[in-house]
N, C-alpha and C positions, 0 to 999 in steps of 0.2 A: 504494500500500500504506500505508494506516494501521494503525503499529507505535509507539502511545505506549509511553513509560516506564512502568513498575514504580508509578513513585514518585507518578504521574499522575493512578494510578487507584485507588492506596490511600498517599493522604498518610501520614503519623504524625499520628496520634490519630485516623484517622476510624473510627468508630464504628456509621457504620449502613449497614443492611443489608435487603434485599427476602424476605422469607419470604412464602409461599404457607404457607396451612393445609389444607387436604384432599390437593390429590394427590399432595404432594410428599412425602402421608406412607405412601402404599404401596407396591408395586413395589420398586423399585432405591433409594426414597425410604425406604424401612424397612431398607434392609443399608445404607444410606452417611448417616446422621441429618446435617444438614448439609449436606449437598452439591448439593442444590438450591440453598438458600440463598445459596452460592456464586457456583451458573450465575447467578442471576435477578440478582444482585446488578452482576457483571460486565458485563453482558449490558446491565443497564438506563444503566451506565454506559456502552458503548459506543455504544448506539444515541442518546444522548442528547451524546453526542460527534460522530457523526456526521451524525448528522438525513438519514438513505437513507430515500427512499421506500418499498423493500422490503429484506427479509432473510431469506433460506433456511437452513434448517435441513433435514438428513436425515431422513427415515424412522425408522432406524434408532435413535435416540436419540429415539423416539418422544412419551415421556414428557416428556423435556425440551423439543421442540418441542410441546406443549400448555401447559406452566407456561409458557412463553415468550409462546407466541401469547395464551395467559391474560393473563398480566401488563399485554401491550401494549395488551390492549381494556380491563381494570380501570384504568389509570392514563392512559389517553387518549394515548397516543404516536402520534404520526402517521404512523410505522414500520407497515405490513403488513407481516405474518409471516406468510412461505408452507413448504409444509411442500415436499420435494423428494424422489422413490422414492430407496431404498439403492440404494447401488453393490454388485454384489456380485461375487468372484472367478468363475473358470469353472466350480468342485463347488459355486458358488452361498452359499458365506461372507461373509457381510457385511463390505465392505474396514473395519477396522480400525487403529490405529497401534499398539494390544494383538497382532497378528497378527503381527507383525514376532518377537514375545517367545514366540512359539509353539515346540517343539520339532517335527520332522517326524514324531513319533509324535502328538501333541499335535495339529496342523494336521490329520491325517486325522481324528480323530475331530471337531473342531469343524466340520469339513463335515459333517456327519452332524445337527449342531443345526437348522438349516435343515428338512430333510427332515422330521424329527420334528416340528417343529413345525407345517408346511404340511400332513402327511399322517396326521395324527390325529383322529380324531373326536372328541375332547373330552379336556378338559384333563388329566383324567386318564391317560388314553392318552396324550398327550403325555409327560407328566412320567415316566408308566412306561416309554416308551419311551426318554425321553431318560438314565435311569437302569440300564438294558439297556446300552446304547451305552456307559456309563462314564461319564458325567459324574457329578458332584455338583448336583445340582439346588437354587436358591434358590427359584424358582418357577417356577409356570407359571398365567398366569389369563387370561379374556380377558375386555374390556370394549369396546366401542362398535366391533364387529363389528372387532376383530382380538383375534389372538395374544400374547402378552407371555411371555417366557422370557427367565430368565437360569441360566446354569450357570456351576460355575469347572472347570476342570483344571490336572491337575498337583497336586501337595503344598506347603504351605506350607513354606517363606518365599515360593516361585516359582510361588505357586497364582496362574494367570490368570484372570477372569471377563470372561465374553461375556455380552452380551446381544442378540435380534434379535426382530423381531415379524413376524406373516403376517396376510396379509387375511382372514376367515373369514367363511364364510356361517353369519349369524346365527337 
């Protein structure tokens, strides 16, 4: 287990930082400005810490496993970046560590995102469905023949957001 320090991987005063300019600015990349920035930053540091010939990423964080895999072939890492299917519970919710934070009213309906999103005919349908069901819908789009959704539930301060994506025939 490689567990560096804090301190390792963000001295005092370091300053820079991995930004992506296209994907990282729509989807989940347009409700969290920043937060790519973050992953690829981290991420580049790790991998260059450890020098592994491969490194998986989920499914599920789909987006983030492209800016990643991106990153790796724009900057010449010798790191392959494989992408690996979600894990998902038995109502077929993508395991989360946000899932933990669920309420048992709140767990039944985020089974329900899944569904919606695999058994929609188009994105609209999607989002109308997923909005039927109770969510608050951030989006719904799809691009290179999958799905992309994210919802929140529950009311702020304790609003939770999921996101999951499905394979679609393009």
């Amino acid at each position: 287990l490689f567990l560096p320090p804090v301190m390792a991987l963000y001295p005092e005063g370091d300053h820079y930082a991995v930004d992506e300019l296209l994907l990282s600015q729509d989807r989940c990349g347009a409700a969290r400005p920043g937060h790519f920035r973050g992953v690829l930053t981290v991420v580049l540091k790790l991998l260059n810490l450890v020098q592994a010939d491969a490194a998986y990423f989920g499914e599920k964080d789909y987006q983030q496993f492209e800016l990643i895999q991106g990153m790796a072939l724009a900057l010449f890492l010798k790191t392959r970046i494989e992408s690996v299917p979600t894990v998902r519970e038995a109502d077929g919710l993508a395991m989360s560590s946000r899932n933990r934070r669920l309420t048992k009213t709140q767990r039944r309906l985020a089974a329900k995102l899944y569904p919606c999103l695999l058994d929609s005919e188009s994105d609209d349908a999607a989002h109308a469905a997923l909005g039927l069901a109770g969510f608050s819908v951030d989006y719904v789009t799809s691009a290179k023949g999958r799905r992309f959704g994210a919802v929140r539930v529950g009311t702020a301060p304790d609003e939770i957001r999921l996101i999951d994506n499905v394979r679609i025939k393009s």
